[in-house]
MOPAC internal coordinates of N, CA, C and O (Angstrom, degrees):
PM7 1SCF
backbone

  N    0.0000 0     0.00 0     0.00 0    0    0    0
  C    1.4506 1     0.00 0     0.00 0    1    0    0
  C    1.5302 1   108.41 1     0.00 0    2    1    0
  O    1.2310 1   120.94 1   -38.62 1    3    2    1
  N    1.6695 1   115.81 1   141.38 1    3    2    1
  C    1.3952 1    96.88 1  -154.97 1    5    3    2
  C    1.9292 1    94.75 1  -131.48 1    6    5    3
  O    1.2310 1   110.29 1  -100.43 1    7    6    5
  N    1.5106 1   135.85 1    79.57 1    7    6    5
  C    1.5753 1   115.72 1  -175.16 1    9    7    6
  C    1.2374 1   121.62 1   -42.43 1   10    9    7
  O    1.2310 1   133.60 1   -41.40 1   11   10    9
  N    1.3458 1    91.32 1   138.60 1   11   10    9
  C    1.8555 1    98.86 1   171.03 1   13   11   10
  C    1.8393 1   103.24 1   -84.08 1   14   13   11
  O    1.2310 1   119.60 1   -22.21 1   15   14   13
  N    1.2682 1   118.37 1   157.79 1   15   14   13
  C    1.3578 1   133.17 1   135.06 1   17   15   14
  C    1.5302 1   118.91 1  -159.90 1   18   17   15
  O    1.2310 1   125.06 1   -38.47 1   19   18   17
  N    1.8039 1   107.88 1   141.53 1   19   18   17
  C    1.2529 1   109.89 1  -167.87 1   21   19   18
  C    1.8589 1    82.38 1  -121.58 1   22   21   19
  O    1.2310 1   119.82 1   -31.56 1   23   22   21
  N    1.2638 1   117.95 1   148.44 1   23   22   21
  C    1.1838 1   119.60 1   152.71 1   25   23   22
  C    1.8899 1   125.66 1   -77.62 1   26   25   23
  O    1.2310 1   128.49 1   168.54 1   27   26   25
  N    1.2933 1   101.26 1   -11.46 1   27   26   25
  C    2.1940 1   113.14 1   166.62 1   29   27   26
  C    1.7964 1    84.39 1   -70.89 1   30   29   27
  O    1.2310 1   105.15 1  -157.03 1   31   30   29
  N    1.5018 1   145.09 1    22.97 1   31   30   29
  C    1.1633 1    92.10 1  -171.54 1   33   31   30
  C    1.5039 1    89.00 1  -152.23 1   34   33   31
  O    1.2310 1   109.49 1   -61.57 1   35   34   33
  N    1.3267 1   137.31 1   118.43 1   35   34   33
  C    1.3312 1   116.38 1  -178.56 1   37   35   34
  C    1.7025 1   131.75 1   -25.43 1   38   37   35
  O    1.2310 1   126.66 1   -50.23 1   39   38   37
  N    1.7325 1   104.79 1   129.77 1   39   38   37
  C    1.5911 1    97.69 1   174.27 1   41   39   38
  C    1.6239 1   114.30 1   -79.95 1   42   41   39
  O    1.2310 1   123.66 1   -40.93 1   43   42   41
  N    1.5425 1   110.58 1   139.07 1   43   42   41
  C    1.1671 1   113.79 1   146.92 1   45   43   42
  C    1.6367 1   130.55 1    41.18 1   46   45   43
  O    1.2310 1   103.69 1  -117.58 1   47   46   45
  N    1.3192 1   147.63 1    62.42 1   47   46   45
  C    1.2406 1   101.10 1   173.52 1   49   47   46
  C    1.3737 1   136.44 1   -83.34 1   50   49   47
  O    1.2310 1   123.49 1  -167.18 1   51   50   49
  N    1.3877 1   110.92 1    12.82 1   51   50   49
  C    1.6012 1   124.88 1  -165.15 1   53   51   50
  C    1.5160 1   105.58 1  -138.73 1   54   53   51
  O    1.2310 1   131.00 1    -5.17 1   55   54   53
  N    1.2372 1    96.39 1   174.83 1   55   54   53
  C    1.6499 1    89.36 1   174.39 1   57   55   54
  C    1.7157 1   132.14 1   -95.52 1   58   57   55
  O    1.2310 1   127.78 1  -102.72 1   59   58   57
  N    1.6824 1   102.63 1    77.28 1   59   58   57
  C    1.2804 1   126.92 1   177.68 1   61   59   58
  C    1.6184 1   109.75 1  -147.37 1   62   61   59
  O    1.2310 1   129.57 1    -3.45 1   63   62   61
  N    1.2855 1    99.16 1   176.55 1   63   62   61
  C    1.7848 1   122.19 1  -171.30 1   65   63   62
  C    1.3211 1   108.56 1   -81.94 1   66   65   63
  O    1.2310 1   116.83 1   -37.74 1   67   66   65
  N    1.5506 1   123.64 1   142.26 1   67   66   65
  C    1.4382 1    91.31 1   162.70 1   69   67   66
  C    1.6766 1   118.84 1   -92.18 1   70   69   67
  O    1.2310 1   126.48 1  -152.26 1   71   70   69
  N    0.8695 1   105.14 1    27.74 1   71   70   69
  C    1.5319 1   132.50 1  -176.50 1   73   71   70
  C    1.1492 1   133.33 1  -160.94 1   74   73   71
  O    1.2310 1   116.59 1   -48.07 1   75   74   73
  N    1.3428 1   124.09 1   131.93 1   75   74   73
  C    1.8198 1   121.12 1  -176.33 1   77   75   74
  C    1.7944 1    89.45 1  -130.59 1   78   77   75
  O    1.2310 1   121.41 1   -44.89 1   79   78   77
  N    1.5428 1   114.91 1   135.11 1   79   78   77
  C    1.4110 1   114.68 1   163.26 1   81   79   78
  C    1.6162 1    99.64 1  -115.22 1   82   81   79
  O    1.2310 1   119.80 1   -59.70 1   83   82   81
  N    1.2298 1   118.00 1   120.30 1   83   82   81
  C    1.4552 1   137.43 1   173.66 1   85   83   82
  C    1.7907 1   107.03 1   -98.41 1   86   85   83
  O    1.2310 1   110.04 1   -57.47 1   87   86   85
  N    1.1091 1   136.31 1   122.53 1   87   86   85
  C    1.3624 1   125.30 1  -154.34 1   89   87   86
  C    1.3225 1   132.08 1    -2.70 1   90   89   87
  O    1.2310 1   119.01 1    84.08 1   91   90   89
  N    1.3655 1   119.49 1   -95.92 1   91   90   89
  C    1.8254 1   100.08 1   167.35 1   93   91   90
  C    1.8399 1   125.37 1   -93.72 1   94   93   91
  O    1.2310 1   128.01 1  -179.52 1   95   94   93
  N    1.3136 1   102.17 1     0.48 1   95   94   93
  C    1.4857 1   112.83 1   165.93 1   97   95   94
  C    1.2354 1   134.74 1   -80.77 1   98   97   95
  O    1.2310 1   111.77 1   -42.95 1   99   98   97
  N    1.0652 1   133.11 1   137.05 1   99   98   97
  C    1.7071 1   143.16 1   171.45 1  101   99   98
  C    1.3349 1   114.71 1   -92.34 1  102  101   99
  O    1.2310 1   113.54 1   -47.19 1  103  102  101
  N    0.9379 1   129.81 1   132.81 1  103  102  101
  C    1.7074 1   131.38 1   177.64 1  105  103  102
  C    1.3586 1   107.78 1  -136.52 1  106  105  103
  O    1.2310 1   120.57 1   -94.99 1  107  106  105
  N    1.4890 1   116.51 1    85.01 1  107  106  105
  C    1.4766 1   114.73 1   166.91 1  109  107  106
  C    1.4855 1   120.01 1   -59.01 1  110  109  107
  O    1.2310 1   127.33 1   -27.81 1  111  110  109
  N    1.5151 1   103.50 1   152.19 1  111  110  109
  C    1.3730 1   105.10 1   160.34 1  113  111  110
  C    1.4047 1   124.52 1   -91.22 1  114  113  111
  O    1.2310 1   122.49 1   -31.06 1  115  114  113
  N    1.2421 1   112.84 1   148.94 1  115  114  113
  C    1.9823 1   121.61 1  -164.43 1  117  115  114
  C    1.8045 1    88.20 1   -38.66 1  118  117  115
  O    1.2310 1   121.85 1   -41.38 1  119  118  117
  N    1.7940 1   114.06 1   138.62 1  119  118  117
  C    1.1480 1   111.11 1   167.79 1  121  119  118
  C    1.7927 1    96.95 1  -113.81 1  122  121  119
  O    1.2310 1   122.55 1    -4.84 1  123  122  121
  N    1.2407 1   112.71 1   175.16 1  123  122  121
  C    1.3862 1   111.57 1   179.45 1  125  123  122
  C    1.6200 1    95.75 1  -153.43 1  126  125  123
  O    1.2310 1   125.76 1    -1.96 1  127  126  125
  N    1.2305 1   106.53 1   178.04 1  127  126  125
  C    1.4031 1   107.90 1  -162.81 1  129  127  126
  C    1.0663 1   116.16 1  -112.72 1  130  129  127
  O    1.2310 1   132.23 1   -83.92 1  131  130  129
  N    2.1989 1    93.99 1    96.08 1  131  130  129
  C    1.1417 1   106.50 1  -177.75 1  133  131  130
  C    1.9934 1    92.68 1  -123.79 1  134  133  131
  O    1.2310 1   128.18 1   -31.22 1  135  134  133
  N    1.4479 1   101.85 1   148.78 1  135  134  133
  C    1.3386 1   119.52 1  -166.50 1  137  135  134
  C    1.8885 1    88.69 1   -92.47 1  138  137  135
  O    1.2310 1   128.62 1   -73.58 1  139  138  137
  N    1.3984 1   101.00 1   106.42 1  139  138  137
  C    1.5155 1   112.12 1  -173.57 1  141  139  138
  C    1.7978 1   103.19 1   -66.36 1  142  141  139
  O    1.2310 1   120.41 1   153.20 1  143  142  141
  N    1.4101 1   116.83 1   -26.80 1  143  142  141
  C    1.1786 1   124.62 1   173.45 1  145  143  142
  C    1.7785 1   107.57 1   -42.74 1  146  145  143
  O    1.2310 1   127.44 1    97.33 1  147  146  145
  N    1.5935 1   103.28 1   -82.67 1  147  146  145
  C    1.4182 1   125.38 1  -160.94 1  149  147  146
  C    1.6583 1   108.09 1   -81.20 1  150  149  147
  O    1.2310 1   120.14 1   145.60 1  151  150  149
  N    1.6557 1   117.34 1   -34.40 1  151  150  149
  C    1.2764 1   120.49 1  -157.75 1  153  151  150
  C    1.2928 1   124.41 1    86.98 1  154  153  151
  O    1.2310 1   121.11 1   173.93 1  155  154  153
  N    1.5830 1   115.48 1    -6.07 1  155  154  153
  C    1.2984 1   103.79 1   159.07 1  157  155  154
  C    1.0504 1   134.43 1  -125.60 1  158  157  155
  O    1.2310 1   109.09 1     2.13 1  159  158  157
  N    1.4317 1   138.04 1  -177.87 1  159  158  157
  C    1.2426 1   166.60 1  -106.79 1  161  159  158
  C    2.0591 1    75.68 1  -106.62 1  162  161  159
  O    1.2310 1   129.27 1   -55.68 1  163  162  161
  N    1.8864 1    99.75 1   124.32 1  163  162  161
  C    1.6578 1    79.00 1  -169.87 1  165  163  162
  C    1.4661 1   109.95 1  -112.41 1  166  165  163
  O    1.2310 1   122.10 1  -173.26 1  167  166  165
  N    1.6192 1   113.58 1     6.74 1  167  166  165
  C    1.4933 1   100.54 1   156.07 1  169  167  166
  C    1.4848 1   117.04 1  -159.30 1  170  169  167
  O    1.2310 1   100.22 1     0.69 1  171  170  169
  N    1.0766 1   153.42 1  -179.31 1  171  170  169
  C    1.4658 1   143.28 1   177.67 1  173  171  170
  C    1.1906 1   115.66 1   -92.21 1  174  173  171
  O    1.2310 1   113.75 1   156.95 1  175  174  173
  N    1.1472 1   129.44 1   -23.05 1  175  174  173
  C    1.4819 1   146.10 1   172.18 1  177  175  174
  C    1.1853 1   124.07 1   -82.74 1  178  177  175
  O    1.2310 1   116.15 1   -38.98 1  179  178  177
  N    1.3462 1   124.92 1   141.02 1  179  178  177
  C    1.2594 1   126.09 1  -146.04 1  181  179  178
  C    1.8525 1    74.02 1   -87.84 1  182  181  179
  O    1.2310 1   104.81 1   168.83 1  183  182  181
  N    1.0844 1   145.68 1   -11.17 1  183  182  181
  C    1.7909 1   116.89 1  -148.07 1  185  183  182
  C    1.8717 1    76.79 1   -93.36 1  186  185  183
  O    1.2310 1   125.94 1   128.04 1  187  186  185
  N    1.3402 1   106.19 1   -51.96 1  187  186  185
  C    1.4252 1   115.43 1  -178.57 1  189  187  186
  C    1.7833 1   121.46 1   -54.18 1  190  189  187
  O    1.2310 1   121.79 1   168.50 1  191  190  189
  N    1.1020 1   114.18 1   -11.50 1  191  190  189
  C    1.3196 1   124.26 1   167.36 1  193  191  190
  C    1.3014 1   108.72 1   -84.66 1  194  193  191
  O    1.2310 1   116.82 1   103.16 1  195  194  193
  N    1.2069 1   123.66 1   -76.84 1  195  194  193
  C    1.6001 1   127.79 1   150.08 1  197  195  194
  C    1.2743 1   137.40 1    -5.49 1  198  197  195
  O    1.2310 1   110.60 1   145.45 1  199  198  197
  N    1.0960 1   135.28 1   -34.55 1  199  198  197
  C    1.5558 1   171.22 1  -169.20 1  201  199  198
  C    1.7712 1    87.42 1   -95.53 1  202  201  199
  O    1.2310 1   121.07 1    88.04 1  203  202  201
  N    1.1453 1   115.56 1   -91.96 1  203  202  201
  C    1.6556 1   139.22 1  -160.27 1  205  203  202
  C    2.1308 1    87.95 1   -55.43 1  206  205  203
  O    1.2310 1   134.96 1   113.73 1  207  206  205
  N    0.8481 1    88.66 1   -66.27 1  207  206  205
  C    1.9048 1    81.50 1   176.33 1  209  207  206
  C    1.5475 1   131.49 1   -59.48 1  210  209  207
  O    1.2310 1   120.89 1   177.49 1  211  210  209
  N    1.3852 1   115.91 1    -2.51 1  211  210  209
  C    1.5576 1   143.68 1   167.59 1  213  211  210
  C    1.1210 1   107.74 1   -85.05 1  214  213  211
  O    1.2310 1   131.04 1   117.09 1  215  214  213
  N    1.4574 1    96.31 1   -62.91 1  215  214  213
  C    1.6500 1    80.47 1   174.01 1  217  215  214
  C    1.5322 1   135.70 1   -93.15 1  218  217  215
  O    1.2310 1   129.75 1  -173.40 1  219  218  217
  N    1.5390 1    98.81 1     6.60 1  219  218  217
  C    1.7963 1    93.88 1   163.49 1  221  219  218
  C    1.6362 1   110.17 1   -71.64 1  222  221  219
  O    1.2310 1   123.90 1   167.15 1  223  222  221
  N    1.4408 1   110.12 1   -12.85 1  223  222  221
  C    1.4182 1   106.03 1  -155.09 1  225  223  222
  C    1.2071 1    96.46 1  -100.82 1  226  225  223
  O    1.2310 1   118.84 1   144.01 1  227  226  225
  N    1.6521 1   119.81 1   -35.99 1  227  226  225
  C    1.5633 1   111.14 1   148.50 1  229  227  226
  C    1.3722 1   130.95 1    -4.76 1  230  229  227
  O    1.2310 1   133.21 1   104.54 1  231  230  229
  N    1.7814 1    92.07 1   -75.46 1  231  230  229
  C    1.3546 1   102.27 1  -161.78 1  233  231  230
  C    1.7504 1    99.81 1   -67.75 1  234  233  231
  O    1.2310 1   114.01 1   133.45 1  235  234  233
  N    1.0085 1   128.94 1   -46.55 1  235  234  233
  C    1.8154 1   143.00 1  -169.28 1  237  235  234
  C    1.4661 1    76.45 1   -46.07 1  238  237  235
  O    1.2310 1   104.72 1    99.49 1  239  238  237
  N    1.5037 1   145.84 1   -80.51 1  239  238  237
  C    1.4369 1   156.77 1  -108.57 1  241  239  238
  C    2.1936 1    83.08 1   -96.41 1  242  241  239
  O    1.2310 1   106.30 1   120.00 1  243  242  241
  N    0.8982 1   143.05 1   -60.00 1  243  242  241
  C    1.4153 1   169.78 1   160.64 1  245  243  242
  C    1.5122 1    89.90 1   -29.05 1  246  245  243
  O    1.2310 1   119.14 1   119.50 1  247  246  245
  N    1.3214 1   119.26 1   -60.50 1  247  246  245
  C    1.7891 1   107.76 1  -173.44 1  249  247  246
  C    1.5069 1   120.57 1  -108.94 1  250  249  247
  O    1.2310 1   134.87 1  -157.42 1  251  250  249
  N    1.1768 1    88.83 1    22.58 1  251  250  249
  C    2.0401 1   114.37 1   168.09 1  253  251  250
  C    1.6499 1   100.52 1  -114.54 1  254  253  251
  O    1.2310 1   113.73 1   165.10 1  255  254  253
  N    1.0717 1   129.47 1   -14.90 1  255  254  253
  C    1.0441 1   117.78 1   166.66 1  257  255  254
  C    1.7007 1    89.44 1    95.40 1  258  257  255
  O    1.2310 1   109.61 1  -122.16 1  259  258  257
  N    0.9671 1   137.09 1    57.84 1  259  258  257
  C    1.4169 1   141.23 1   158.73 1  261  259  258
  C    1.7706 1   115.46 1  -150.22 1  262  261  259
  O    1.2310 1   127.74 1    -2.54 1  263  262  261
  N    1.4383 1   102.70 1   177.46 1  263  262  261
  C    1.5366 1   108.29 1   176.80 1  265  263  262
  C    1.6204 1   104.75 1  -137.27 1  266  265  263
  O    1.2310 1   121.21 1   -19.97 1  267  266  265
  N    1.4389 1   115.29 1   160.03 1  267  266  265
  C    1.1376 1   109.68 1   167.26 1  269  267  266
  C    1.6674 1   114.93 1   -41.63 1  270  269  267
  O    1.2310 1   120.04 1   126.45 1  271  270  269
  N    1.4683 1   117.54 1   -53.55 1  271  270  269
  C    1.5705 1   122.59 1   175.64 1  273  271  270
  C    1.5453 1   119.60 1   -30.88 1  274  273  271
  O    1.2310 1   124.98 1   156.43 1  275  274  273
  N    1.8681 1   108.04 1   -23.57 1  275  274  273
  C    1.0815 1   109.06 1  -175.68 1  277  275  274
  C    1.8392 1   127.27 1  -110.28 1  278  277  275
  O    1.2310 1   133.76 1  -162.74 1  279  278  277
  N    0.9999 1    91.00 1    17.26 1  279  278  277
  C    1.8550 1   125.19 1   175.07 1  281  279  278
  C    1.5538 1   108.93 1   -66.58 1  282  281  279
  O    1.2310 1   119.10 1   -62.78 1  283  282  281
  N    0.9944 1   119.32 1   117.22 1  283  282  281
  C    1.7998 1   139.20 1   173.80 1  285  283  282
  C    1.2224 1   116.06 1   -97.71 1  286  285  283
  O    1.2310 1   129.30 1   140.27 1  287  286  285
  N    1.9557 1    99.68 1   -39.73 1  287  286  285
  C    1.7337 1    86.00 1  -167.18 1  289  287  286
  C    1.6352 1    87.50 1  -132.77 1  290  289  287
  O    1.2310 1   117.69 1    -1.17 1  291  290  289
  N    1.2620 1   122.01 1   178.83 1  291  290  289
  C    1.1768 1   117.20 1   146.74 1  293  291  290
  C    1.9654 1   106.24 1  -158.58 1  294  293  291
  O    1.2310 1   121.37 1   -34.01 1  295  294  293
  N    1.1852 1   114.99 1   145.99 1  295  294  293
  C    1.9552 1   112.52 1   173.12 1  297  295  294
  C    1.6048 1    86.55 1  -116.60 1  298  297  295
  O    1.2310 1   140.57 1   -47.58 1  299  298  297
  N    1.6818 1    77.70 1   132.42 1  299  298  297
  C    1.8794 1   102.74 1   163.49 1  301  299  298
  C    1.5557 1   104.65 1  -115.48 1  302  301  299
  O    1.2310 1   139.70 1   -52.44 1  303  302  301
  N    1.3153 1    79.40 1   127.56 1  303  302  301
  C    1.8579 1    89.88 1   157.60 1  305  303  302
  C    1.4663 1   130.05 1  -104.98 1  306  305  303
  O    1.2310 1   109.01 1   -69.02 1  307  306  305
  N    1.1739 1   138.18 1   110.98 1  307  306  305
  C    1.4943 1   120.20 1  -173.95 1  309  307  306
  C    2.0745 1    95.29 1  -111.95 1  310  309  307
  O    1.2310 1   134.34 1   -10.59 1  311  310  309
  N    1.1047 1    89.87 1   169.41 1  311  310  309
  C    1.1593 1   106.28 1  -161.14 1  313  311  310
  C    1.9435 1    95.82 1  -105.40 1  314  313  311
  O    1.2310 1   122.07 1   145.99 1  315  314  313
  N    1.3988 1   113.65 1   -34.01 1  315  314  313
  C    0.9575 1   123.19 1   152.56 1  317  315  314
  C    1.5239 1   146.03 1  -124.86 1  318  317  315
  O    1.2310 1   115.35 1   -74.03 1  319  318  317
  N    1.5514 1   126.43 1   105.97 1  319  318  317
  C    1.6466 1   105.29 1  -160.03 1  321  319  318
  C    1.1060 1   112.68 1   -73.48 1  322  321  319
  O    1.2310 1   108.33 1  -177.93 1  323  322  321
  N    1.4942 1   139.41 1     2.07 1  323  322  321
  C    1.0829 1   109.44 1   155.60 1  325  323  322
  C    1.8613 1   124.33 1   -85.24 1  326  325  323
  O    1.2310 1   116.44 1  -134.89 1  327  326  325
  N    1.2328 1   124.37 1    45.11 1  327  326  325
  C    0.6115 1   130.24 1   170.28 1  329  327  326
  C    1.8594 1   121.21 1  -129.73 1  330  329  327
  O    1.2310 1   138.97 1  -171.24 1  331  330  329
  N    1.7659 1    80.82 1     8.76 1  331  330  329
  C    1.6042 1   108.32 1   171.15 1  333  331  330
  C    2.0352 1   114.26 1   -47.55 1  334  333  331
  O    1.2310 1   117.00 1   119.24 1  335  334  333
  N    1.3826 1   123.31 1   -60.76 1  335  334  333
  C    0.9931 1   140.86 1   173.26 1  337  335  334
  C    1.6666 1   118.71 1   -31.11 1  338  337  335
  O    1.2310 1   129.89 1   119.71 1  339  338  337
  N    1.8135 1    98.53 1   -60.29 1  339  338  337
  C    1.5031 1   115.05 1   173.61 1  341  339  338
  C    1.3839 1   113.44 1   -37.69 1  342  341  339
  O    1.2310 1   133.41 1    97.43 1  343  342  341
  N    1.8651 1    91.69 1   -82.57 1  343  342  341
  C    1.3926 1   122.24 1   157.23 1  345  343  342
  C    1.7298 1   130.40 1     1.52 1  346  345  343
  O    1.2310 1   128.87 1   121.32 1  347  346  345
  N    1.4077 1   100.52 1   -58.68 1  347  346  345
  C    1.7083 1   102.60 1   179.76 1  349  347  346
  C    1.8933 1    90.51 1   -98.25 1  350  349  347
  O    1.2310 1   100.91 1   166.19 1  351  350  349
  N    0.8387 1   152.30 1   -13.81 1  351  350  349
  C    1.6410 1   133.51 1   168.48 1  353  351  350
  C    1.4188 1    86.52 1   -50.52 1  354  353  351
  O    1.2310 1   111.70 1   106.54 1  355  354  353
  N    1.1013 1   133.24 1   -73.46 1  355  354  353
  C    1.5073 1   146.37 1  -150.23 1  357  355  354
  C    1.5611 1    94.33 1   -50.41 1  358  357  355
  O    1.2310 1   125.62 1   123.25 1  359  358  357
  N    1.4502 1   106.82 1   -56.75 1  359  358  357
  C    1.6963 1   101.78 1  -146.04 1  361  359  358
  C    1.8427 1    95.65 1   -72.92 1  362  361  359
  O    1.2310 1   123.27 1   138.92 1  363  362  361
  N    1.3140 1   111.33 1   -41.08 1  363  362  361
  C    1.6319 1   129.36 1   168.47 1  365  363  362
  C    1.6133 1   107.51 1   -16.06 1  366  365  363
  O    1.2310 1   128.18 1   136.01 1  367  366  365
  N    1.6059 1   101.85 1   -43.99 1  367  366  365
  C    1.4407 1   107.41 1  -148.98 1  369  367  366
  C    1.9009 1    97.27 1   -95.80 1  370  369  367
  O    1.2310 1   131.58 1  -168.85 1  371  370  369
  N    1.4320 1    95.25 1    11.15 1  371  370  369
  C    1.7914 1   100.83 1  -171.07 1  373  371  370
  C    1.6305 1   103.65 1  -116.81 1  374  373  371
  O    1.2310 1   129.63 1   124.15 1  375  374  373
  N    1.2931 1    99.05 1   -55.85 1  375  374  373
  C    1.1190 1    95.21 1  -179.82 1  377  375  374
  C    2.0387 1   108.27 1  -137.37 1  378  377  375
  O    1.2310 1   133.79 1   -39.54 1  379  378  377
  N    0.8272 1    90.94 1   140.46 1  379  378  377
  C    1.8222 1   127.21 1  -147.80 1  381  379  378
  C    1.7187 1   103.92 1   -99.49 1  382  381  379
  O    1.2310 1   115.46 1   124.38 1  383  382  381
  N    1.3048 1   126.23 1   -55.62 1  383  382  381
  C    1.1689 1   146.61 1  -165.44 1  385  383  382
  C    1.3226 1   121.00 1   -45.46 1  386  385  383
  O    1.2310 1   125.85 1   148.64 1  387  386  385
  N    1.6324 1   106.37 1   -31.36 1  387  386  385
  C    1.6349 1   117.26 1  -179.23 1  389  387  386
  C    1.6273 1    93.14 1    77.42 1  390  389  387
  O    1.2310 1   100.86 1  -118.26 1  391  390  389
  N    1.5365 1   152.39 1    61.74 1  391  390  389
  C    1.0962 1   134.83 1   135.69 1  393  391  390
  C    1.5242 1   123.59 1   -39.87 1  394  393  391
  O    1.2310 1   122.95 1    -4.37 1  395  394  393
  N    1.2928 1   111.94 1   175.63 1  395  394  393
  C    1.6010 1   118.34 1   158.27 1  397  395  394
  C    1.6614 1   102.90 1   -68.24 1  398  397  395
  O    1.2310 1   141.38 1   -20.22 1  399  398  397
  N    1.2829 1    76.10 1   159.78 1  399  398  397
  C    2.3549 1    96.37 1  -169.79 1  401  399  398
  C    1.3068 1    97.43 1  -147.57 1  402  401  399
  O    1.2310 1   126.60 1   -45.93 1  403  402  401
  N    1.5728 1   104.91 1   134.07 1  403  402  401
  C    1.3936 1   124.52 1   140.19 1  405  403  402
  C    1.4411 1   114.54 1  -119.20 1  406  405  403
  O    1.2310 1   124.14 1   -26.82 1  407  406  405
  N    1.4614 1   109.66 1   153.18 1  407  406  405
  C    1.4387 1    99.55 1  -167.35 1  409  407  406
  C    1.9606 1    92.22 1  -162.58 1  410  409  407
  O    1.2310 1   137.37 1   -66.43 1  411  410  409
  N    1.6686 1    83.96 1   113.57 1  411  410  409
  C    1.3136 1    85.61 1  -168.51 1  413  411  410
  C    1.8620 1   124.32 1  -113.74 1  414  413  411
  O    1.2310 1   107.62 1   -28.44 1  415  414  413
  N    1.1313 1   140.71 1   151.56 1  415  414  413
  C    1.2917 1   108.35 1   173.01 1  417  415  414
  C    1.6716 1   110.23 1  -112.96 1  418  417  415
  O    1.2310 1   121.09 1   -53.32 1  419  418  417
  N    1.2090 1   115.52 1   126.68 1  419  418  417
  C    1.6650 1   141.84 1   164.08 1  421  419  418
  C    1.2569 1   122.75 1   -75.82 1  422  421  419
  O    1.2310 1   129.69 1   -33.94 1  423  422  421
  N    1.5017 1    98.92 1   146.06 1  423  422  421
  C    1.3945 1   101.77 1  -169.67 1  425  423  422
  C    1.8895 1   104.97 1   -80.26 1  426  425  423
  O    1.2310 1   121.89 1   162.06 1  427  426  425
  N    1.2364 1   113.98 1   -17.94 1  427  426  425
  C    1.9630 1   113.29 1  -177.37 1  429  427  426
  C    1.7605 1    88.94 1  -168.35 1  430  429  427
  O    1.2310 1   135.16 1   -39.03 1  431  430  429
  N    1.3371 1    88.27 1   140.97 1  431  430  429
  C    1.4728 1   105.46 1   174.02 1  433  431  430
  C    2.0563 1    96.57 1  -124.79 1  434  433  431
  O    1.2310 1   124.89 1   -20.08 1  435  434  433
  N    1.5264 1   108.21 1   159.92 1  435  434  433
  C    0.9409 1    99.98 1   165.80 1  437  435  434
  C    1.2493 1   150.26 1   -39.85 1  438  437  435
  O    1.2310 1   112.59 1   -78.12 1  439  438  437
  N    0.9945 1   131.59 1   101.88 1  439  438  437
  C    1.9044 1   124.68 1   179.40 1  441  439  438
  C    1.4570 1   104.23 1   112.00 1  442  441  439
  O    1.2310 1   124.36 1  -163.02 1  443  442  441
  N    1.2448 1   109.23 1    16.98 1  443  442  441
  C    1.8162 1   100.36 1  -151.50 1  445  443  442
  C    1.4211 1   120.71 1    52.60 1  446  445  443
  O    1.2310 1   113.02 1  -171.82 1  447  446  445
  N    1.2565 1   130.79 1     8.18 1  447  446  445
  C    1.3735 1   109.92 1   158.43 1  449  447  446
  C    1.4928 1   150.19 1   -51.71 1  450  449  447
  O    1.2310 1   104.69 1   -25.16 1  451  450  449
  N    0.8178 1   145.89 1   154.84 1  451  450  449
  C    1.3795 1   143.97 1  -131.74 1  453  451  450
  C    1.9888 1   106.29 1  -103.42 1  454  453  451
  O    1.2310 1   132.36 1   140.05 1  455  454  453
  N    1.3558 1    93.74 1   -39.95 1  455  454  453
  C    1.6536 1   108.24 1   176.59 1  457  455  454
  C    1.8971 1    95.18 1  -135.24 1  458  457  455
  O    1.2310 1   130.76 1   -15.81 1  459  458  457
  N    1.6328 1    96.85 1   164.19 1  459  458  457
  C    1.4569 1   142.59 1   134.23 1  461  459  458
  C    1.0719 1   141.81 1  -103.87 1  462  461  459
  O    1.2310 1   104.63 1   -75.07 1  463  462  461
  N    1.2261 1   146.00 1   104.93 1  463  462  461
  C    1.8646 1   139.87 1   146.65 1  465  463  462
  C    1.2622 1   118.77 1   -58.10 1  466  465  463
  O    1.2310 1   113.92 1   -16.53 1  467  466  465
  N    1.3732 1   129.11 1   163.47 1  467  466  465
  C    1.2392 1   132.02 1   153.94 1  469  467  466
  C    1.8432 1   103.86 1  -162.63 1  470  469  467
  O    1.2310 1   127.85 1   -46.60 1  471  470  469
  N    1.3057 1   102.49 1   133.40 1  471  470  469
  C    1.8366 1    96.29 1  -170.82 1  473  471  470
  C    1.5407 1    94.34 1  -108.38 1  474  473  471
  O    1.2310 1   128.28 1     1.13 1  475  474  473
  N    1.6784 1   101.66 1  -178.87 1  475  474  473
  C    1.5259 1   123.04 1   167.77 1  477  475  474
  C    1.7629 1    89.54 1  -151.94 1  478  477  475
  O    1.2310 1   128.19 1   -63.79 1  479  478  477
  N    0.9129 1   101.84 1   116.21 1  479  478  477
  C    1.6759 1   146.21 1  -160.64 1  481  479  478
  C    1.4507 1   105.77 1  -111.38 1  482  481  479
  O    1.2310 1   115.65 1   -50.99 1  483  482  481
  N    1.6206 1   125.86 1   129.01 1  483  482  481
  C    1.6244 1   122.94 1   144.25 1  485  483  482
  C    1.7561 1   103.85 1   -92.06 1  486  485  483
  O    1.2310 1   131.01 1   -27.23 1  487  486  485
  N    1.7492 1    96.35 1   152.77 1  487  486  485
  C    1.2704 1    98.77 1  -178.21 1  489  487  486
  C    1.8428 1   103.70 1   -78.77 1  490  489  487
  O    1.2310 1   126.68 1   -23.49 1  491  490  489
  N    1.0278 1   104.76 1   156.51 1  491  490  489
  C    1.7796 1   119.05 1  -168.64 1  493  491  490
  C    1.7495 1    91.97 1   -72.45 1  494  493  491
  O    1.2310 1   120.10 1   180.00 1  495  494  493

């Protein structure tokens, strides 16, 4: 088993990876939209949260040796479903492929953020 960490990609806030590679799979951990730059929270809007959490997971998927192209599964969390609609324009524009989806709504996600991702990835 091999952890990922990219510094393009928020660290950690708990005690886990933001990446685990288990033979040819990637299993990120839920990213949320944190601006790995500044540390914070990088927009108020769910489209702008969405956006900023794609591409942390980008980068995680990029230094695991995968691409969005290579995504099977992915769980969404939103914090609100009606903000379901927004939500997939955004994710649409990341990943393309039609994987399997769960997509759930929670009562609080970390930071108060609005959504979570988390993928299951083959390595490229």
């Amino acid at each position: 088993m091999e952890k990922i960490y990219t510094e393009k990609a928020p660290q950690a806030i708990g005690p886990y990876s933001q990446a685990v590679v288990s033979g040819n799979l990637i299993y990120t951990s839920g990213q949320i939209a944190i601006d790995p730059a500044s540390g914070n929270i990088a927009a108020e809007d769910i489209e702008g949260q969405t956006h900023r959490i794609m591409k942390n997971l980008g980068e995680i998927l990029t230094a695991a040796g995968g691409s969005f192209d290579s995504v099977i599964k992915t769980t969404c969390f939103l914090a609100d479903m009606n903000d379901f609609a927004k939500f997939n324009e955004v994710y649409a524009q990341y990943i393309s492929g039609k994987p399997a989806r769960s997509c759930v709504a929670v009562k609080t996600l970390p930071k108060n953020v609005l959504a979570e991702v988390e993928v299951i990835a083959e390595k490229n």
